[in-house]
TIKE-526570 format. One line per 5 residues: number of its first residue (from 1); their letters; for each residue x, z, y of N, C-alpha, C. Coordinates in nm, 3 decimals, always signed. Each point is the difference from the previous one (the first is absolute). Layout:
N
NUM) a) X/Z/Y/X/Z/Y/X/Z/Y  ... $
END
This chain:
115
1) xxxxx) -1.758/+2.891/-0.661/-0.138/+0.035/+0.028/-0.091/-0.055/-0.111  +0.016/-0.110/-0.025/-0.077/-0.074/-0.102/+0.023/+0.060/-0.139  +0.155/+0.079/-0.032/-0.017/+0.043/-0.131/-0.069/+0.162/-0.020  -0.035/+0.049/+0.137/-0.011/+0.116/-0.017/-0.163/-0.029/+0.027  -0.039/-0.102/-0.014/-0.157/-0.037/+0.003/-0.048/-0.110/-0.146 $
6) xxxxx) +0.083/+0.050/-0.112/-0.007/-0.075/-0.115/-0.126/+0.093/-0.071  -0.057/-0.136/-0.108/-0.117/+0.047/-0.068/+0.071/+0.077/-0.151  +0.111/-0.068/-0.035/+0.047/+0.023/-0.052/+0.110/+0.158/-0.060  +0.032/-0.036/-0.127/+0.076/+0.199/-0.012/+0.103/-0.011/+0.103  +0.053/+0.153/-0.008/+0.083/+0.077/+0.065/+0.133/-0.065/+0.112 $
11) xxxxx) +0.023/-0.108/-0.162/+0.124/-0.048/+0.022/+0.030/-0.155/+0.045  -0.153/-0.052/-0.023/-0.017/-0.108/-0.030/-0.077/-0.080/+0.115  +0.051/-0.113/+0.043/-0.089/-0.043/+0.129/+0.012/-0.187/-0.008  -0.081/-0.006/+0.033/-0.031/-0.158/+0.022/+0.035/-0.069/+0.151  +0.114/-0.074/+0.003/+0.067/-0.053/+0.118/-0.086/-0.105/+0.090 $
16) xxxxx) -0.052/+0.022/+0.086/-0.100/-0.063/+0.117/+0.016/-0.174/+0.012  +0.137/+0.016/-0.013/+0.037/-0.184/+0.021/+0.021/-0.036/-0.106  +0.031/+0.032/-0.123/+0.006/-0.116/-0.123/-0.113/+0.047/-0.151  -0.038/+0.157/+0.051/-0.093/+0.034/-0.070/+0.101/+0.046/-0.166  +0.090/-0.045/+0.007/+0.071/+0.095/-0.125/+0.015/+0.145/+0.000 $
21) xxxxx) -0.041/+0.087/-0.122/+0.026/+0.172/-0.064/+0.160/-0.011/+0.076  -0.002/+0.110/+0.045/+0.140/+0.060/+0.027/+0.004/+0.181/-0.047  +0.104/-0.004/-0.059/-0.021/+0.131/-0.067/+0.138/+0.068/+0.074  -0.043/+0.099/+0.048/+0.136/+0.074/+0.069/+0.042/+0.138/-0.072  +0.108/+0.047/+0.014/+0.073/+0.065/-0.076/-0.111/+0.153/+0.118 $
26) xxxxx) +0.020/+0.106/-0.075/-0.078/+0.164/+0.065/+0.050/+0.011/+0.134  +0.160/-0.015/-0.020/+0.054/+0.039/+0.097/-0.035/-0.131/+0.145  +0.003/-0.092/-0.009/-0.088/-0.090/+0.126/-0.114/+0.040/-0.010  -0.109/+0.022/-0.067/-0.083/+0.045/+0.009/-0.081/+0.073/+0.096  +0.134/+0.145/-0.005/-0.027/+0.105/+0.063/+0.057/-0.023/+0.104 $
31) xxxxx) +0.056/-0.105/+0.065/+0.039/-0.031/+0.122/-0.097/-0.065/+0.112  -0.095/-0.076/-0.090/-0.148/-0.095/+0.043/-0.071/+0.163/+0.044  +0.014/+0.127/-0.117/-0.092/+0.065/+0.085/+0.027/+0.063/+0.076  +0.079/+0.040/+0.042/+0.061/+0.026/+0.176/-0.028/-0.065/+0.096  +0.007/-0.094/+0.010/-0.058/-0.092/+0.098/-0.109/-0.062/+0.061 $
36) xxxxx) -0.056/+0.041/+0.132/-0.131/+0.005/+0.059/-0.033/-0.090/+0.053  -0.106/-0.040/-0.011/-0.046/-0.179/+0.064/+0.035/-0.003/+0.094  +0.037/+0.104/+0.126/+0.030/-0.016/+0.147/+0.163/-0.017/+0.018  +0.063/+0.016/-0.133/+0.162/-0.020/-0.009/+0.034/-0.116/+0.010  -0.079/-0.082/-0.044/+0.028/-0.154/-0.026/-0.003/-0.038/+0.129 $
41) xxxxx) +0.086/-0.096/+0.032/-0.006/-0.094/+0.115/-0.008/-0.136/-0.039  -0.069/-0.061/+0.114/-0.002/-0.206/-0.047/+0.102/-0.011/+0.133  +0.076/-0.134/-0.051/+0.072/+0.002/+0.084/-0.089/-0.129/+0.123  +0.028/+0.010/+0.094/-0.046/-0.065/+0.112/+0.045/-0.193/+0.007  -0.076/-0.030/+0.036/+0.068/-0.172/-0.018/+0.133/+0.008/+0.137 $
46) xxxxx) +0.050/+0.080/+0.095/+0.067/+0.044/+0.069/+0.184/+0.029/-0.107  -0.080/+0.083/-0.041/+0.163/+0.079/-0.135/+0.032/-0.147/-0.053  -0.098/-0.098/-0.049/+0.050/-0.086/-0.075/+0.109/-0.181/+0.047  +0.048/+0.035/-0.069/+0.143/-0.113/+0.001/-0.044/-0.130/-0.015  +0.047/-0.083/+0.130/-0.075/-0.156/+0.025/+0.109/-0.087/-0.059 $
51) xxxxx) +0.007/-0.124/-0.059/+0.063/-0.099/-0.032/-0.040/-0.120/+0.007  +0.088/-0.099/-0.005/+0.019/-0.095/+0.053/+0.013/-0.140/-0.149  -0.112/-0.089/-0.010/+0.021/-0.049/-0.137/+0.149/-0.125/+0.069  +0.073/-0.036/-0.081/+0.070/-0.074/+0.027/+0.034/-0.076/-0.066  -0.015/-0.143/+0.066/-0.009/-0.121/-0.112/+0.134/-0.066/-0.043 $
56) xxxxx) -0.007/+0.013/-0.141/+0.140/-0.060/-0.071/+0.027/-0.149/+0.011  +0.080/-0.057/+0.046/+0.059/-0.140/+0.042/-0.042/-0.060/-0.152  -0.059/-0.119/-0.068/-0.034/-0.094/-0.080/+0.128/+0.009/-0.059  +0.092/-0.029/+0.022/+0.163/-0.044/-0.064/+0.043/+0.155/-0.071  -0.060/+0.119/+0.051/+0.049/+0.087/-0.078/-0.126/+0.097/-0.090 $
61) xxxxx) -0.065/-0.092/-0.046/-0.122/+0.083/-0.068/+0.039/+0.021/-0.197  +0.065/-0.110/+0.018/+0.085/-0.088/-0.143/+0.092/+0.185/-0.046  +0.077/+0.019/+0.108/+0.098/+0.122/+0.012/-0.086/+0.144/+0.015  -0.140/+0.033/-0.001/-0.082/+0.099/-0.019/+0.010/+0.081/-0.128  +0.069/+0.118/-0.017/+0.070/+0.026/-0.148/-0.134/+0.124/-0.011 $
66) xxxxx) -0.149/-0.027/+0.002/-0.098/+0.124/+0.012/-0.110/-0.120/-0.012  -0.130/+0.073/-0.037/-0.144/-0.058/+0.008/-0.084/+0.065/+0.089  -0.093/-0.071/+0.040/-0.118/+0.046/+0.105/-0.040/+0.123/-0.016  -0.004/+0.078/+0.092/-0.057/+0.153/+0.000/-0.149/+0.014/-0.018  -0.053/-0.075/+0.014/-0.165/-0.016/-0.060/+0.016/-0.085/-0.115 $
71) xxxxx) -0.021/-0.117/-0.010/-0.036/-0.036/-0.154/+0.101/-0.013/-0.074  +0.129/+0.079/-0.004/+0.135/-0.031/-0.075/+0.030/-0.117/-0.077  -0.025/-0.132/+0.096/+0.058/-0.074/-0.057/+0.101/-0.032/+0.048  +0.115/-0.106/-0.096/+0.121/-0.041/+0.108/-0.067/-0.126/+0.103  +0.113/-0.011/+0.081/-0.024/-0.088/+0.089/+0.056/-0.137/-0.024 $
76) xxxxx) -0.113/-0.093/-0.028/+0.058/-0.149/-0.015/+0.054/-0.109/+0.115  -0.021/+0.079/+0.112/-0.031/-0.107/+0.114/-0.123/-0.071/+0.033  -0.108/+0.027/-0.069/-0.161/-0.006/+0.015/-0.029/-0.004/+0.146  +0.050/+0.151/+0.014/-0.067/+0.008/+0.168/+0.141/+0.097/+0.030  -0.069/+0.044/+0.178/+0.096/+0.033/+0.088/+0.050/+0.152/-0.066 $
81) xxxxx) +0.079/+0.050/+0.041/+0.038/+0.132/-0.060/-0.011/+0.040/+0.106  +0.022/+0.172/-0.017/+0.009/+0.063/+0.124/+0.039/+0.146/-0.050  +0.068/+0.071/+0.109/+0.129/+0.132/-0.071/-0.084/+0.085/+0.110  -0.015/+0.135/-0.042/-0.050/+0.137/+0.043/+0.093/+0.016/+0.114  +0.037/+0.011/+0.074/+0.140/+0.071/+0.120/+0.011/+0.127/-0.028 $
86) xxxxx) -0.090/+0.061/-0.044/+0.001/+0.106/-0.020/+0.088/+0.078/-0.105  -0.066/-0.065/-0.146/+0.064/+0.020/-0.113/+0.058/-0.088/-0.078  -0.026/-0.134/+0.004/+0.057/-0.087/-0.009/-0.059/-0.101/-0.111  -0.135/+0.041/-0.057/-0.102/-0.049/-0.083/-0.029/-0.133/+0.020  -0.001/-0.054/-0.100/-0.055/-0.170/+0.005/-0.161/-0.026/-0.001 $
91) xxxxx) -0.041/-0.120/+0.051/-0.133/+0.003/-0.020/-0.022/-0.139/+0.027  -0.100/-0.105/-0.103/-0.026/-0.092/+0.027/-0.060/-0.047/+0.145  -0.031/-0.093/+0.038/-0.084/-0.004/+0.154/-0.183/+0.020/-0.040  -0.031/-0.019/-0.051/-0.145/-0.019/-0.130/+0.014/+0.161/-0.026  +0.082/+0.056/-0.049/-0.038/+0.160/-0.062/+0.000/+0.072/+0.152 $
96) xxxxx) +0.105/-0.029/+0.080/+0.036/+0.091/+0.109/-0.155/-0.046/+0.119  -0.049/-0.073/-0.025/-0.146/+0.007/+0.092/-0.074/+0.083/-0.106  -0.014/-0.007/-0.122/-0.113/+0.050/-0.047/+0.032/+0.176/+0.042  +0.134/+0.042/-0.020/+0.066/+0.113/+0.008/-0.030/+0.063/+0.114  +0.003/-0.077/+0.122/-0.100/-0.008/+0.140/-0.099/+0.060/+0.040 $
101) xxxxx) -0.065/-0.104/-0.058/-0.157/+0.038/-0.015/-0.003/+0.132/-0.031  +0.024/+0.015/-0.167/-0.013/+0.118/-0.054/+0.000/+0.150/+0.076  +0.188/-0.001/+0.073/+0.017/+0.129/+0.006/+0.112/-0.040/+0.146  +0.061/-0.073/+0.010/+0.066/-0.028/+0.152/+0.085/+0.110/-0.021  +0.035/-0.042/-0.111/+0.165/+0.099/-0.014/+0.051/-0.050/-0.131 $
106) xxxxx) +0.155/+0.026/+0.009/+0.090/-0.043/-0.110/-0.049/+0.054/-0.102  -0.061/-0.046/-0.138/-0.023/+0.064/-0.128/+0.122/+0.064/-0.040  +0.145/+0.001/+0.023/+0.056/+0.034/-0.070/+0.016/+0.145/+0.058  +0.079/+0.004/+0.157/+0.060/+0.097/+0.056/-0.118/+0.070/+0.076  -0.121/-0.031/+0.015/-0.137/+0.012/+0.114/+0.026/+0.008/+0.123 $
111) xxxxx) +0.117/-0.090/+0.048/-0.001/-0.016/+0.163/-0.112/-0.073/+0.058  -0.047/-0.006/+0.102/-0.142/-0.056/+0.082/+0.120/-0.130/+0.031  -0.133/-0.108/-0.046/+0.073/-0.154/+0.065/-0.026/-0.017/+0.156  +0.112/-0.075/+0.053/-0.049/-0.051/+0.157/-0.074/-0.106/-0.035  -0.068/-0.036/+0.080/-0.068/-0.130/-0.005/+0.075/-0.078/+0.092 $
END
């Protein structure tokens, strides 16, 4: 919807969330214009997939072979860890509240967190 409401040429559209040119090949193009604003569906907070953050035992944070899904850092043992159930994403205890706040869903996989 958003590219078929660009200020921009034919081919060319400016992406809503990071604001970078995306240039698409004719043939996508002509696929954006087929498609009628009433085609689109949002999906319902109902459709969407709940998870469960789950906190990694201290003794095995050392054995974490991945970095934080928000600020990609590795994990020193700083703070608590905690694993997606869902997808299986790491997240500091400090990023995974801010992550919270934010959006109350996994950044990685977008499952809705339980509280």
């Amino acid at each position: 919807m958003w590219a078929k409401k660009s200020e921009f040429k034919e081919n060319v559209f400016r992406c809503p969330f990071c604001f970078f040119l995306l240039v698409l090949s004719r043939s996508a193009a002509r696929l954006i214009e087929g498609i009628e604003d009433n085609d689109i569906k949002v999906l319902d907070q109902i459709d969407l997939k709940k998870t469960n953050m789950i906190e990694i035992h201290e003794t095995n944070i050392a054995q974490i072979d991945a970095s934080c899904s928000y600020c990609y850092n590795i994990f020193l043992g700083d703070y608590k860890v905690f694993k997606c159930g869902n997808c299986g994403s790491y997240y500091h205890e400090p990023c995974l509240k801010k992550m919270y706040n934010e959006m109350k869903a996994c950044r990685f996989c977008g499952a809705e967190i339980s509280s």
